[in-house]
C-alpha positions in Angstrom: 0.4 11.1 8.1 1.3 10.9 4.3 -1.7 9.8 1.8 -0.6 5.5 0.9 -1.8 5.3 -2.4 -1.9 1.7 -1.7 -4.8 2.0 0.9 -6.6 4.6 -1.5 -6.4 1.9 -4.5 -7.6 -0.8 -1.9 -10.6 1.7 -0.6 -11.6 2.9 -3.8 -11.6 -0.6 -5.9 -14.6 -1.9 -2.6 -16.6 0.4 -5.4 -15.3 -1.1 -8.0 -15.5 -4.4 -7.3 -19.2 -3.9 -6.6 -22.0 -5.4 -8.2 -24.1 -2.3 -6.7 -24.6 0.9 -7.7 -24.7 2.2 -3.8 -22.5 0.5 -1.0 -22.4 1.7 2.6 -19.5 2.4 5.3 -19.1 -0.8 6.2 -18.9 -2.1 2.9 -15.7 -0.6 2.6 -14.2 -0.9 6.5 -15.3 -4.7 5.3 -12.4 -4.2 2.3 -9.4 -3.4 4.7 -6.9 -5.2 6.0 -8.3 -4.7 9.6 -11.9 -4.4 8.7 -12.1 -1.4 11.4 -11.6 2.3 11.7 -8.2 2.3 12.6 -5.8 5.6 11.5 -5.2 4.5 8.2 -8.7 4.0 7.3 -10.0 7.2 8.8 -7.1 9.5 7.3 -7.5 8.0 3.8 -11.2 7.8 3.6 -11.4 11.5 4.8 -8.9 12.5 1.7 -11.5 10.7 -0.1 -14.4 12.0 0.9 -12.3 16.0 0.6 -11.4 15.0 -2.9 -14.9 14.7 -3.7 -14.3 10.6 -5.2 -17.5 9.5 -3.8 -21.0 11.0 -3.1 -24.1 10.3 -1.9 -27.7 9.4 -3.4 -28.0 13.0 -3.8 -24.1 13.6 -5.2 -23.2 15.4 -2.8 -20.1 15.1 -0.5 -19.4 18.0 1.5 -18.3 16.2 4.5 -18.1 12.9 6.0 -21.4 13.3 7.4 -22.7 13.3 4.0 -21.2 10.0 3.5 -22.3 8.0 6.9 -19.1 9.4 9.2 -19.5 11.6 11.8 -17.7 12.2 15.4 -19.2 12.8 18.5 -18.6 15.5 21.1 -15.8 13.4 23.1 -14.1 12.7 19.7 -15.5 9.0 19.5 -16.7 7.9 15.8 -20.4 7.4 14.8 -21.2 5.4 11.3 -24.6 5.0 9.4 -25.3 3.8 6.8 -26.0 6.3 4.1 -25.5 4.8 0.4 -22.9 5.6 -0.9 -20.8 5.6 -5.0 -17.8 6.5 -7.0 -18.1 9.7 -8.7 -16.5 10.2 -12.7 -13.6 11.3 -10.7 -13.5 8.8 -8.2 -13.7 5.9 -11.1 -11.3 7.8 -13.2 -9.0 7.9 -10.1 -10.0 4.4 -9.4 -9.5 3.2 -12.8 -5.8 4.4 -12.9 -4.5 3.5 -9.7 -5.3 0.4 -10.9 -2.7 0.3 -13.3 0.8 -1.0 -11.7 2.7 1.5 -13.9 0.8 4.0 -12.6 0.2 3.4 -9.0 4.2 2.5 -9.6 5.2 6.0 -10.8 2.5 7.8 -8.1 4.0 6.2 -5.2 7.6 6.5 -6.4 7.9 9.6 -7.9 5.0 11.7 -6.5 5.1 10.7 -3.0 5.0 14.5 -1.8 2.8 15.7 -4.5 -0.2 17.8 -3.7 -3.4 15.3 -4.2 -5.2 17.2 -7.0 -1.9 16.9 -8.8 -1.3 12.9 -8.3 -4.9 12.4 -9.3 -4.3 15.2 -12.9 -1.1 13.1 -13.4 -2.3 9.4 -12.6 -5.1 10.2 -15.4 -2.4 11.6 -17.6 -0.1 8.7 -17.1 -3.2 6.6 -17.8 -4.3 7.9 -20.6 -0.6 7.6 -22.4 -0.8 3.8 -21.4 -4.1 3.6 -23.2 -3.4 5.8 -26.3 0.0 3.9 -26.6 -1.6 0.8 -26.1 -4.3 1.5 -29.3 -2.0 3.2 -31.1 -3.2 6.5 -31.0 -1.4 10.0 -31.3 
């Protein structure tokens, strides 16, 4: 499966769009299409949770475990509800894929990028929207 920056955007802007500080799995399942843990839930939230975009109370995110995901032993998926936030890099992330030119260029143009290179360039390609955009060199 290839990362759909679409469904990252959608996961990552639950945070956003957050009046709290903390929100829990089902927060976010609640912000999909299919409000369950289908595939494309699973496979992107697991990107985020590897890319270290979210954390706990404690801000650590070592694995989904730390974030209220875990498997049992015949495979079958176990949620709690462990509070959960954006870290700087998940609300920088966040922040730009917000921005259609950017999501635009990521999922056009960096499709087969390595992650930690579509989240360096999204902020990059952000941060020239911005400096343009206030006139600054």
């Amino acid at each position: 499966m290839k990362p759909d920056y679409d469904i990252i955007r959608k996961l990552l802007g639950v945070f956003l769009e957050s009046k709290r500080t903390f929100i829990t799995i089902d927060d976010i399942i609640k912000g999909t299409d299919s409000g369950i843990i289908d595939e494309d839930f699973l496979f992107h939230f697991l990107l985020i949770v590897e890319n270290g975009l979210i954390s706990n109370k404690n801000l650590t995110c070592n694995s989904p475990e730390d974030v209220g995901l875990t498997f049992g032993l015949n495979g079958n998926i176990i949620k709690f509800q462990v509070p959960v936030r954006l870290t700087q890099s998940g609300i920088d992330f966040a922040n730009a894929l917000n921005q259609k030119p950017v999501l635009e260029k990521v999922k056009k143009e960096l499709a087969e990028a390595p992650f930690t290179f579509v989240k360096a360039a999204a902020a990059k390609i952000f941060s020239k929207i911005l400096s343009d955009k206030l006139g600054i060199d």
